[in-house]
C-alpha positions, 0 to 999 in steps of 0.5 A: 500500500502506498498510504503506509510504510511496509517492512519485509524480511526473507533468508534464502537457503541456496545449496552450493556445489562446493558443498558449502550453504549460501545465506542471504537476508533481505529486508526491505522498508519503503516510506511513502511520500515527504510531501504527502504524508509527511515527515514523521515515520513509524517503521522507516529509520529516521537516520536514513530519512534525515541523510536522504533529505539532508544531502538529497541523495538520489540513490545509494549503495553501501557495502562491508565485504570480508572475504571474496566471492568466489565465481567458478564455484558460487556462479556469476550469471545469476541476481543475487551474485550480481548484485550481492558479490562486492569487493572486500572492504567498504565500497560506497556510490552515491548520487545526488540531485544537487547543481554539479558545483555541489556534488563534490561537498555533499560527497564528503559530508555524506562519507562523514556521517556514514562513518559515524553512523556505521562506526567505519573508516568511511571518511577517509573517502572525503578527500579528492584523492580517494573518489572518483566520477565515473562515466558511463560504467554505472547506469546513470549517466547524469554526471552526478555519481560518485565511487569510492572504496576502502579495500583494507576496511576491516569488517567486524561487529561494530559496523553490523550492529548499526546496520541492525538498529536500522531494522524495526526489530533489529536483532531481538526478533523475527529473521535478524535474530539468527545472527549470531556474531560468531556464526557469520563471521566465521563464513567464507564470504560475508557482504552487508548491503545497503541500497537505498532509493529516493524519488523525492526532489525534483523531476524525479519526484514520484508516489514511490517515496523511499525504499531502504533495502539491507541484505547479509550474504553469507557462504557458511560450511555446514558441519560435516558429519560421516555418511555415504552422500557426498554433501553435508546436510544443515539445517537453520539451527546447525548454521547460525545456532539458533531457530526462528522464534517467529517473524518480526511483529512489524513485518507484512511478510517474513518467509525463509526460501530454499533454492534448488539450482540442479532440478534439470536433473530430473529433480521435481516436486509435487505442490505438496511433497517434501522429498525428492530422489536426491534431498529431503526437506524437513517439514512441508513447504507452503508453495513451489515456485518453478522458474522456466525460460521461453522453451518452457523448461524447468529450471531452479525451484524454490520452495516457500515457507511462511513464518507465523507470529512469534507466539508459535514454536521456533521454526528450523528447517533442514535439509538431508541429502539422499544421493549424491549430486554434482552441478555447477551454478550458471557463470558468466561469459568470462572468469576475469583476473587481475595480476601485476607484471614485472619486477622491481620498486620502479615500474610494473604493468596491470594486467587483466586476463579474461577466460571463456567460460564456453556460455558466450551469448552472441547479440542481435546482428552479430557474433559479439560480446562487449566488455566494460573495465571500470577501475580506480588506480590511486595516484602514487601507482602512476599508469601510463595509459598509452601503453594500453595493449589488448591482446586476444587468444594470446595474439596482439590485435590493433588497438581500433579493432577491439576497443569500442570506447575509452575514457581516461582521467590520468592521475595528479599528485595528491590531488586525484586517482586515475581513472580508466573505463574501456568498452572492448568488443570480443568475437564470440569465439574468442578463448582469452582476452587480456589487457595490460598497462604499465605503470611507475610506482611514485614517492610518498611523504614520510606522513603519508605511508599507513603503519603497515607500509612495509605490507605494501598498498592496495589497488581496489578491485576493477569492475567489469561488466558485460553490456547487453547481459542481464540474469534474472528469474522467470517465475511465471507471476508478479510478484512485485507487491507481495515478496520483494525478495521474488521480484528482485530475482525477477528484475533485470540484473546487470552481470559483472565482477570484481577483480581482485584487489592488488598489492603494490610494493612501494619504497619505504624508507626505514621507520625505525632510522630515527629511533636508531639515530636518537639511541646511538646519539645519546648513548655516545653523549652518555659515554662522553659526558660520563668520562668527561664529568668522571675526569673534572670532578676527580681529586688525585690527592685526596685518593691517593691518601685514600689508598694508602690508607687502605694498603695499610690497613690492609698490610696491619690485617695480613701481620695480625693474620700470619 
């Protein structure tokens, strides 16, 4: 209903065929219009709502990644890959409906209060040097967006528990009480999302108002334990540790999703059944969900169960393995690597190498596939951009004949990173694709190396992402006003993938040459002042009456004694 807030929280339980169990956690709020319902709210996170309007943030995206999604195995061709496999660290885009002479400091004042409202590093993204504008390699393309991530961003439970005070329930009730610190830390792969969606200011405001969505990705290894199948069976309780006491007393819909990707294996389901030849479910499902394509074939099944209110018993659902069963997740066209090139502390090269993973789809009017590279270099690692060279099947190839478009911003000391974004097109029965550039590696000031220079610096992911593909699924009906999890699914998502984070090592002088050069100073004037005070301050005479002294009293000592 558009008169009223609405709040919805759903998990989805996805078999992987590693072995191990994808745990996603959707929640969703929507606030209706400022204008017509006013400012006050009853479930929608004030925080949020003051951000929004404060900096007139049109859209946005915040994510605290640990670990790194995995695409041979966990695929990539898929809506929650998609759109839930981020970089490890913080990633952080947001656009504004503010003149352009504005953006830069709304940008920095959002990253401050983000960081204060997360207990993140986030305004570290303030400064010039750490952000920067792309082009044409997100879907707006008004001018107004602005990319910035924090690659060493550690993730720990000070940045969740914010995120869960953001829920009407946070984590004392309904779905979000199952996270358990110490069970989603100890994942694989752990990502919390925020994406939030304003259409209040200017021509973009619409009945719509706003949409806060929060997801929580988790890959868990459940507990193995001997058997004959080859895959172990979990259950909500063995995962997280903890059952569903019941759903969220401020939700209109809590439900928990079991994903199946391998029914073409002959794995089908009656409406009512719970039991298939390769897997048992523990308790009977409420509706079946059956995607099919345009051939009618049947693909991924879900299976939905509904939470009751938090008076009724605690709600654990498993899963048993009968059989084995082996299938792979749906991968996108390429599997992209990054790597560095070269040797030394003075120059280098990036390269970016692309396989094919045999499932290339040709576009309309030609065997093609186009291939977008967005990535961020900081300034001190410098490119040389016209040293750019494509290579295809192991073969250099002109630089016009693949390479659609190019965007460069070249980078300026202390000031702003580079910036490259290239649009390549690829034949379709292309094996590998790489592209290389080199790079010197600059000088820093003594107070800007990090306390771990020695480790060396990080260069944030590339994203790249194939136009004209897009993963969705085609469950047959709208769901749209009634679980916003099975809409996303059904929605158009763009496929990319995030490289992986490089390690640069740079020249670092030695830290501890101060400390060395006090101690051997000082120990040098300790010595020399002690001999020189030591040799002022004696008085010849008086000791030598002294010793004499003592040889007498020493000699009367030896006569008395003998």
């Amino acid at each position: 209903e558009l008169d009223a807030e609405v709040f919805t929280e759903a998990l989805l339980l996805k078999p992987l065929p590693d072995g191990k169990v994808l745990t996603h956690f959707h929640f969703q709020t929507t606030a209706p219009p400022t204008r017509t319902h006013g400012r006050h709210h009853h479930v929608f996170p004030k925080s949020i709502y003051q951000l929004v309007h404060k900096f007139k943030v049109r859209e946005m995206e915040l994510s605290f990644t640990q670990g790194r999604w995995n695409y041979e195995r966990w695929g990539g061709y898929d809506p929650i890959s998609n759109a839930n496999a981020k970089p490890p660290g913080v990633e952080l885009w947001a656009e504004f409906d503010v003149p352009h002479s504005q953006i830069d400091d709304s940008w920095k004042n959002l990253s401050h209060t983000l960081s204060g409202l997360f207990c993140a590093s986030i305004n570290f993204l303030d400064h010039s040097a750490s952000y920067s504008a792309p082009r044409w390699s997100f879907p707006s393309s008004s001018g107004k967006l602005r990319y910035g991530t924090l690659p060493r961003e550690a993730v720990c439970t000070e940045n969740l528990t914010p995120w869960l005070k953001l829920l009407p329930c946070r984590d004392k009730d309904g779905l979000s009480s199952l996270m358990d610190r110490s069970a989603i830390y100890k994942g694989f792969y752990h990502s919390q999302r925020l994406h939030l969606k304003s259409s209040e200011f200017g021509s973009h405001e619409t009945v719509k108002g706003m949409v806060l969505e929060q997801t929580l990705t988790v890959v868990l290894q459940p507990n193995t334990l001997p058997g004959k199948v080859s895959l172990p069976s979990f259950s909500i309780g063995s995962l997280f540790g903890r059952k569903v006491k019941g759903k969220c007393s401020l939700s209109t819909s809590s439900n928990v999703y079991v994903l199946s990707e391998f029914s073409d294996h002959g794995v089908l389901m009656d409406e009512i059944d719970h039991e298939t030849p390769v897997f048992k479910l523990s308790s009977r499902p409420n509706r079946v969900i059956r995607e099919t394509d345009s051939f009618q074939q049947v693909g991924s099944v879900i299976y939905e169960y509904t939470l009751e209110s938090s008076g009724s018993e605690p709600f654990d659902l498993g899963l048993q393995w009968k059989n084995p069963v082996f299938w792979s997740s749906k991968k996108a066209p390429f599997h992209t690597s990054r790597f560095l090139t070269g040797s030394g502390n003075e120059r280098g090269a990036i390269a970016i190498s692309m396989k094919s993973n045999g499932a290339v789809v040709s576009e309309p009017g030609g065997c093609s596939l186009r291939v977008g590279i967005f990535q961020v270099v900081p300034w001190y690692v410098k490119m040389y951009y016209h040293t750019l060279r494509v290579f295809i099947d192991g073969e250099a190839k002109p630089f016009e004949d693949n390479v659609e478009k190019v965007s460069v911003s070249p980078s300026e000391d202390k000031v702003s990173p580079g910036v490259m974004e290239i649009a390549l097109r690829l034949p379709c029965s292309v094996k590998t694709a790489a592209m290389t550039v080199e790079f010197d590696k600059g000088f820093l000031h003594i107070d800007e190396y990090p306390p771990d220079a020695n480790q060396g610096f990080d260069i944030p992911s590339s994203i790249v992402h194939f136009a004209g593909l897009a993963s969705k699924m085609n469950f047959g009906g709208n769901f749209s006003g009634q679980v916003p999890l099975l809409a996303k699914l059904q929605e158009e998502t763009p496929v990319r993938a995030y490289t992986e984070v490089l390690l640069v090592p740079l020249t670092t002088p030695d830290f501890s040459m101060p400390y060395n050069v006090i101690t051997i100073a000082c120990t040098v004037f300790a010595l020399y002042f002690g001999s020189l005070l030591n040799a002022l301050r004696r008085r010849a005479g008086e000791e030598e009456r002294l010793l004499r002294e003592k040889g007498k009293k020493r000699g009367l000592l030896t006569w008395i004694l003998s």
